[in-house]
C-alpha positions, 0 to 999 in steps of 0.5 A: 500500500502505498501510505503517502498517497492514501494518506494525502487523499485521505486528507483531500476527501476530509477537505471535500477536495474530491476531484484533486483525490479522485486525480490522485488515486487515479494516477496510481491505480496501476500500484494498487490493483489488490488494494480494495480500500483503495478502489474504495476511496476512489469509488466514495470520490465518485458518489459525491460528485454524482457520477454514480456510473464510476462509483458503482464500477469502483465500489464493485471492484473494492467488493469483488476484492474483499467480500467483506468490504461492508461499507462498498455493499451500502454505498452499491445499495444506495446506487441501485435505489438511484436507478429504482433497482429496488430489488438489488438494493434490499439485496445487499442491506438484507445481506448485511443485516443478517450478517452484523445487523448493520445500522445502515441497512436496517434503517435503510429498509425501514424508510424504504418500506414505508417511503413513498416515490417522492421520499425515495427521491429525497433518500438517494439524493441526499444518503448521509442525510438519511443515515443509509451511508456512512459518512467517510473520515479516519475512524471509519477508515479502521472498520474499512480496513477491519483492524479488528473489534476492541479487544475486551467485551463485557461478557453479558453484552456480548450475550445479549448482542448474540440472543438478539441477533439469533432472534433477528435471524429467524425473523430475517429468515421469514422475510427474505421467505416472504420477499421470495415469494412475492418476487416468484409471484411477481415474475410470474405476473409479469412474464406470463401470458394474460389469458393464463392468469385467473381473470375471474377478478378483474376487470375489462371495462377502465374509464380512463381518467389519465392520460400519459405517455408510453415512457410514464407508463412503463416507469409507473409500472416500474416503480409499482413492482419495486414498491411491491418488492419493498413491502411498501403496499400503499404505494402498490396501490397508488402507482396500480391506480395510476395504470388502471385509470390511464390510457395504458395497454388492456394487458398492463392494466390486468396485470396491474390489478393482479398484482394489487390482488396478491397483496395482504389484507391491510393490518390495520394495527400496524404503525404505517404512514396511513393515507392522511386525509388531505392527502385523500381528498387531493387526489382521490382516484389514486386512493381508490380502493386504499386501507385508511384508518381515522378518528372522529365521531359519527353523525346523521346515521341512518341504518335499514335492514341490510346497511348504514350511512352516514357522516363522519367528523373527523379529528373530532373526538375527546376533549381536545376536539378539533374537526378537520372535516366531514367525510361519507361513511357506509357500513355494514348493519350488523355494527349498530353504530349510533350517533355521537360514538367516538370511533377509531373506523378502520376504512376502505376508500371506494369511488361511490360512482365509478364514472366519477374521478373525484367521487368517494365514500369511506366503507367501514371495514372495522372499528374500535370505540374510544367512547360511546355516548 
């Protein structure tokens, strides 16, 4: 290793002088062609700069150098999230997750699965900002080089790392099942001929509300497959409407609807990002048929023998009520919801005529009282 000039780029990089250490490395490549934190180096000048077609070649090399080089797989991650290879990304971070638990990936695929288009966007143009990247300095540069863990461990500590991580495995085992599965089933989807899939639930007839072009098309479709890959089933739907209600192929949009029908039922328990009721109310065709949850108070209930209707205020319930606004509701009988029960309603968001972009009506699926006049 040639210490002088790791040393003067390590000093360039710390400065942010990227282009005079990336012309540095380069210059001696030709000494350092087994040196993996070499191409590291050179690989991390590159990210910055944004040329991420070079940092990927770098970061790759450093890789295929030392299979262990950690820090290059969470760089090559956030690479392929650029490009939407959502699929590539979790690779590497469920790889480094059930090898050390690293901090990174496990934040990583937290934003992922919950992030929507936009907020991809926001992780891979800014990566140290979000925390799914190391930051570059000289203590870094010794987990790099692996020069070894400190040499004294409290022996409880490192009982409870080892307990931790072998529960963690086992539920990393049965997600990278689940992750199986719904690339098995989403490559059969996508590949398979259309008159070989179980049509029995979808539709033919698509009023078409958009209109985009061939390339939106094929990137709506892109990015809905990624989010179905990423568990992110909020925005499976959002991008799935996008296509059904469009001017795309007959085709594209039965496999579109295919694929929102392998999706789970909504868990309504669950601390996810939840459709908020702005957002809703903004673009309403692209929350047709989306999981919602919200609490409020029920009103101008009116139940016959088979359903109910009737209004519910929102954000409007205990002692610090505020209304945020009035939405339909309809329900079935058999709940017996009355007036003035204050309700978290677990919902379904359905277009009350089909026709009609901008109409909606709130199912109730499910409910929990927080209090029943």
């Amino acid at each position: 290793m040639n210490k002088n000039v790791i040393e003067l780029a390590e000093e360039l990089i710390a400065k942010a002088d990227y282009n005079q250490a990336q012309q540095l490395l380069l210059d001696e490549i030709i000494t350092n062609t087994d040196n993996h934190y070499f191409y590291f180096l050179i690989g991390y000048t590159y990210f910055v700069t944004k040329d991420f077609g070079n940092s990927l070649k770098f970061f790759s090399k450093s890789l295929s150098i030392h299979e262990d080089a950690d820090d290059a797989k969470l760089f090559i991650a956030v690479i392929h999230l650029h490009n939407y290879n959502i699929t590539l990304s979790m690779k590497y971070w469920l790889e480094l997750i059930e090898k050390n638990k690293n901090k990174y990936a496990m934040r990583a695929i937290k934003l992922v699965k919950n992030a929507e288009d936009k907020d991809l966007t926001k992780m891979f143009s800014d990566p140290f900002k979000y925390h799914i990247v190391p930051v570059f300095n000289k203590k870094r540069k010794k987990r790099i080089l692996h020069l070894g863990l400190p040499l004294v461990l409290l022996a409880f500590s490192l009982a409870f790392i080892v307990i931790t991580l072998i529960n963690y495995r086992s539920d990393l085992r049965q997600r990278k099942e689940i992750l199986d599965k719904r690339e098995a089933q989403l490559i059969q989807v996508i590949s398979q001929d259309i008159d070989l899939l179980d049509q029995s639930n979808t539709t033919t007839h698509y009023p078409i509300f958009l209109n985009m072009t061939g390339t939106e098309i094929e990137q709506t479709y892109q990015k809905l497959s990624d989010a179905f890959l990423a568990f992110n089933d909020i925005a499976v739907r959002k991008f799935a409407n996008k296509i059904v209600y469009s001017n795309a192929s007959l085709e594209k949009k039965i496999k579109t609807e295919y694929i929102v029908q392998l999706l789970p039922e909504p868990d309504y328990a669950q601390a996810l990002p939840w459709p908020t009721i702005e957002e809703i109310l903004q673009e309403p065709l692209l929350y047709r048929g989306m999981p919602s949850k919200f609490k409020g108070t029920t009103t101008n209930i009116n139940v016959t023998s088979e359903k109910g209707k009737g209004e519910f205020l929102v954000g409007y319930y205990g002692d610090d009520a505020q209304l945020t606004t009035v939405i339909p509701i309809v329900f079935s009988s058999n709940f017996e919801l009355q007036n003035g029960d204050e309700l978290e309603l677990y919902l379904q968001i359905e277009p009350e005529n089909r026709d009609d972009p901008d109409s909606i009506v709130f199912v109730v699926r499910s409910f929990r009282y927080l209090l029943r006049k």
